[in-house]
N, C-alpha and C positions, 0 to 999 in steps of 0.2 A: 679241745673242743669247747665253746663259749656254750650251746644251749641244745640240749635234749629233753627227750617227750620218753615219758612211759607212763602207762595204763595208772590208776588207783588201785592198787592189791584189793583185786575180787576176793566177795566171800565164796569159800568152798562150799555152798553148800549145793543139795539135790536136785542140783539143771544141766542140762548140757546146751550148749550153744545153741542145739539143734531146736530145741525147743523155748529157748531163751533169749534167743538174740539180741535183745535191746541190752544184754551185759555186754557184749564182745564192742559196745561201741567207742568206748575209751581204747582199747587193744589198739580197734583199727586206726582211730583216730592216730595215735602216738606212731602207730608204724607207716603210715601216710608220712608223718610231719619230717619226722625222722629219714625217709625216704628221700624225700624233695628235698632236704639238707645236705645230703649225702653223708647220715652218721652211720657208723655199723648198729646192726640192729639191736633192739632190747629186748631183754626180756619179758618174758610174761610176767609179771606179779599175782600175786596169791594170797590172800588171809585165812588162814586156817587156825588161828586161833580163836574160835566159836564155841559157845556154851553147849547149842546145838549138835555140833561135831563131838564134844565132850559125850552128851549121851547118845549117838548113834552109835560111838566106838567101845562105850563100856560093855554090852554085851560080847564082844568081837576079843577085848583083848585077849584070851587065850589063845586065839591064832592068827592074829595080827596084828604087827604094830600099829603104834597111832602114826608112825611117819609112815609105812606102807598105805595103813587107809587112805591117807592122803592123798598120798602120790597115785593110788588107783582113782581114788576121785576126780584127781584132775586130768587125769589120763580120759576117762568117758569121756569128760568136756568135749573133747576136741572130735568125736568121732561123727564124720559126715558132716563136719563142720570144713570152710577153704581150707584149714591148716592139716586136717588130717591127710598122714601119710608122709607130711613132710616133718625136719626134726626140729620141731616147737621146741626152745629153751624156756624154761619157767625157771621161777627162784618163789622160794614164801616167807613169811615171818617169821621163820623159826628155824630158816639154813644158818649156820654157824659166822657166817660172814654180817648176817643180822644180829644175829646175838650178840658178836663179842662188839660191833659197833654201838649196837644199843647200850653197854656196859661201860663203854668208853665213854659216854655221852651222859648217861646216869652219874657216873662220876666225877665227872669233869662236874654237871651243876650241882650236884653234894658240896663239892670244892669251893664253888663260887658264889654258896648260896642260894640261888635260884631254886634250886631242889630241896628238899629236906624228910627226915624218916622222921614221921610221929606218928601219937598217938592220936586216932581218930573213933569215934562212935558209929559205927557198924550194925546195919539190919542185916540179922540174919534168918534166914526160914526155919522156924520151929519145925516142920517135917521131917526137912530132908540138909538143914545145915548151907545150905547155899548161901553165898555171900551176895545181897544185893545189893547195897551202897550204903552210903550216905543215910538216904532217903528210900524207904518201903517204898514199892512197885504197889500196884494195885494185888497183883499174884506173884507167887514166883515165876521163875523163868524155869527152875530145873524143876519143877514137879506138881506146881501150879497153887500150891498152898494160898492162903491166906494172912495166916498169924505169924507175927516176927518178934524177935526181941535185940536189945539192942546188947553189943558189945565192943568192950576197946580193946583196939587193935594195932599194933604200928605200922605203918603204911609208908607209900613212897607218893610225898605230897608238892604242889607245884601251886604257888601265889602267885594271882596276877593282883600288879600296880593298881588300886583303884581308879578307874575309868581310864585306864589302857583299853584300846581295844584290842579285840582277836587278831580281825583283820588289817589291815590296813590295804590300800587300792595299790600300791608298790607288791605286794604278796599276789597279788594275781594277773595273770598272764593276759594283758588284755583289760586292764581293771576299768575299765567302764561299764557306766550301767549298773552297777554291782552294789550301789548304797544297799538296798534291800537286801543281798546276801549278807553282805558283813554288817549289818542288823541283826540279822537272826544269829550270826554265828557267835555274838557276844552276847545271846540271851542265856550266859551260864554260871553258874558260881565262882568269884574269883578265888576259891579254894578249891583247887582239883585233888583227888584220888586217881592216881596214876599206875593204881597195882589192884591185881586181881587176884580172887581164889578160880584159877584151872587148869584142868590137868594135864595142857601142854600149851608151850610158849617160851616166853624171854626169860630164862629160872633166874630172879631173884636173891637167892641165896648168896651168893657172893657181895651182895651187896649190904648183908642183914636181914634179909626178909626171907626168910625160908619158908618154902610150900607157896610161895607168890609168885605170880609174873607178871610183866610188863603189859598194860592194860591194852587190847586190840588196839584201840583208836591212837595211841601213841605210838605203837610199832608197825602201823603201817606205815607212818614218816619214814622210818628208820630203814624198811625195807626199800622206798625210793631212794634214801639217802646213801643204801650200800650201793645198787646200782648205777645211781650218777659215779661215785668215787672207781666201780667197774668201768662206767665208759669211759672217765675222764675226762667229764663235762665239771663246767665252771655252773651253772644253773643247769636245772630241772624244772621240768615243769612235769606237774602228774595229771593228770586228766580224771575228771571225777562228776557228777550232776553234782547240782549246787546245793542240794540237798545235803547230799553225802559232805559236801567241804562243810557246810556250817557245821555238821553232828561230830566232824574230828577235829575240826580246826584249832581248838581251843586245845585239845591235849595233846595237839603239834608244836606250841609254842620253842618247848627246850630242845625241838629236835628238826627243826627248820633250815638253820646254820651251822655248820663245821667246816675248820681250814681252808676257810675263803671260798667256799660251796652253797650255796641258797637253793630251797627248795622254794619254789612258785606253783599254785595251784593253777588248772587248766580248767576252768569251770567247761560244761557242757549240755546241752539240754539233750531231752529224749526224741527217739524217731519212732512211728507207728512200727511195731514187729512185724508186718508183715511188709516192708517196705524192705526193712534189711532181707530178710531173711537169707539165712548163712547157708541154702542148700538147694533149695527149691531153682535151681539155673541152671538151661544149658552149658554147658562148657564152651560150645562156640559162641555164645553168645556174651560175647567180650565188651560190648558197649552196655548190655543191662548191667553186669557186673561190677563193672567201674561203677556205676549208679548206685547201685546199692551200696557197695560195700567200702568204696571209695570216696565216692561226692558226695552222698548226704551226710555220713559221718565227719565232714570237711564243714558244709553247711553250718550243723549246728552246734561245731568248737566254738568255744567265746560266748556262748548264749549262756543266758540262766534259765530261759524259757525254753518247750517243745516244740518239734515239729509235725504240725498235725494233715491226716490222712487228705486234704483239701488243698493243702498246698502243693502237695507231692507233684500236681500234673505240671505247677509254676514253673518250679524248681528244674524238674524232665525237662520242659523247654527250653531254657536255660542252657541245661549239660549240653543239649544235644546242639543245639547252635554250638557251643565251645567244639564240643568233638570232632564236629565236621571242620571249623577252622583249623584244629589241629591237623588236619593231615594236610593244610598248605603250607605256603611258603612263610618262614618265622616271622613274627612281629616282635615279639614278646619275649624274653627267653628265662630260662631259670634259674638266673639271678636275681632278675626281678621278683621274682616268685620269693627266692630266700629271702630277701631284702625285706618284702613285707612279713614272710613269717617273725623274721627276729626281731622285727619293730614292734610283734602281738599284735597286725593289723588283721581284723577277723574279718576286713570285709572282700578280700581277695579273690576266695573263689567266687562271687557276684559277679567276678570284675574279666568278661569275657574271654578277651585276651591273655590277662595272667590265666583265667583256668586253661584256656588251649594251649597255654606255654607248659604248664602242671602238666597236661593230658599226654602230649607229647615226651614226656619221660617215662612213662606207662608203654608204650609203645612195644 
């Protein structure tokens, strides 16, 4: 397989689709795309390595694990939401297939340089001990303190080339448009801190860093990157707002590429929540459906920008002209449809005909 879509590993934390919707839009997006491809499907992705998560589960651990909590967390997600009932496959950062790859890939750039364990100067919260970087936060995170003091520490560090950039417009799927994203995405230090203090994730220890693990923003790579190597796709492409790609981009770098496999971001922009919404629909009513949950999620892949509550009736006009071509005789068929996916051409669903030729595999 030359090119699949999966989601950006959501953070787990306390929403369920039902109430959240604008999360589920990368999901839908990648299982749309993937769809019209004809790949087998993906998985859901997950980030569950969260500081947050860290202190909801410390009162709990006596009677449940932190992989349990988890997995009941993401279990709500789904409740009253399309997928419920059916058997949603997820995977997170921290299933074993992510670990031992993330280790492979750790080590591999130890070997080759790119990577390296030193010693770095460390704020820590005089409170309560949390590790907050580099650089003091305004508060902490785990207890909200104020006062730090600094220590050294050995780390798992990653140098970028002076005026390399993060991005480059080859790294994204679609890369137009996008100056301004991969602007902001190399607003960061070319000295990263690649390893955290928390108490669950990528364990470290094997590598020399014991009580560490591999910093969220880097092992969410790692979990599209076990997935592609599951589907045995040649490119990835992960879907994400452009937000989200600039704040990880940069501690994706050593974990973008492996054995001839490239990870491509999916930028995408937001939809009003109550435009998706994952619940609130008739069941027969199979043409709102598609709308929501199908075509505007289609709409705004490839964007950096949102879709706002004004445009909503445009766009409606639009589908529903396509929809109704669909049930005549073919124009268009779905090759063409693939053809412009795999080229990253975003402006497809616009493009009446290709949507009726799309709409018509729905069917």
């Amino acid at each position: 397989m030359d090119l699949a879509f999966v989601n950006g590993p959501i953070q787990n934390g306390p929403f369920t689709f039902q109430n959240a919707p604008g999360k589920a839009v990368g999901l839908l997006i990648a299982e749309a795309l993937n769809d019209l491809l004809e790949n087998p499907p993906a998985r859901h992705l997950w980030n569950c390595v969260l500081l947050a998560n860290d202190l909801r589960h410390r009162p709990l651990r006596g009677s449940i694990t932190r992989a349990e909590f988890e997995a009941d967390q993401i279990r709500r997600k789904y409740r009253f939401s399309p997928w419920a009932g059916t058997a949603v496959r997820t995977a997170t950062d921290v299933d074993p297939a992510v670990c031992s790859l993330a280790l492979d890939l750790i080590r591999e750039g130890l070997a080759t340089g790119s990577l390296e364990i030193a010693r770095e100067k460390i704020r820590i919260c005089a409170r309560c001990g949390h590790m907050a970087g580099a650089v003091a936060p305004p508060a902490c995170g785990g207890c909200g303190g104020g006062r730090f003091h600094a220590e050294s520490q050995r780390h798992l560090i990653a140098t970028r080339l002076g005026g390399k950039p993060v991005l480059n417009a080859a790294d994204l799927y679609g890369g137009n448009n996008t100056k301004h994203l991969r602007g902001i995405a190399s607003d960061v230090p070319e000295r990263l801190i690649l390893s955290r203090k928390r108490d669950y994730g990528v364990d470290l220890d094997s590598v020399g860093l014991p009580g560490l693990v591999l910093d969220p923003r880097a092992a969410v790579h790692v979990t599209a990157m076990a997935e592609m190597r599951r589907l045995d796709a040649k490119r990835v492409v992960m879907t994400a707002t452009s937000e989200a790609i600039a704040n990880i981009a940069a501690y994706g770098i050593p974990f973008r590429q492996s054995d001839g496999r490239c990870l491509l971001y999916g930028p995408h922009g937001r939809i009003p929540a109550a435009a998706v919404d994952m619940t609130n629909i008739d069941p027969q009513g199979r043409q709102r459906a598609l709308f929501r949950r199908w075509f505007l999620p289609l709409v705004v892949s490839g964007r950096t920008t949102d879709l706002h509550d004004s445009q909503i009736t445009t766009v409606f006009t639009h589908f529903r002209k396509a929809f109704l071509l669909s049930g005549k005789e073919p124009g268009q068929d779905r090759r063409n449809v693939q053809k412009a996916i795999r080229e990253a051409d975003h402006r497809w669903p616009m493009d009446k005909f290709l949507l009726a030729a799309a709409l018509r595999t729905t069917r």
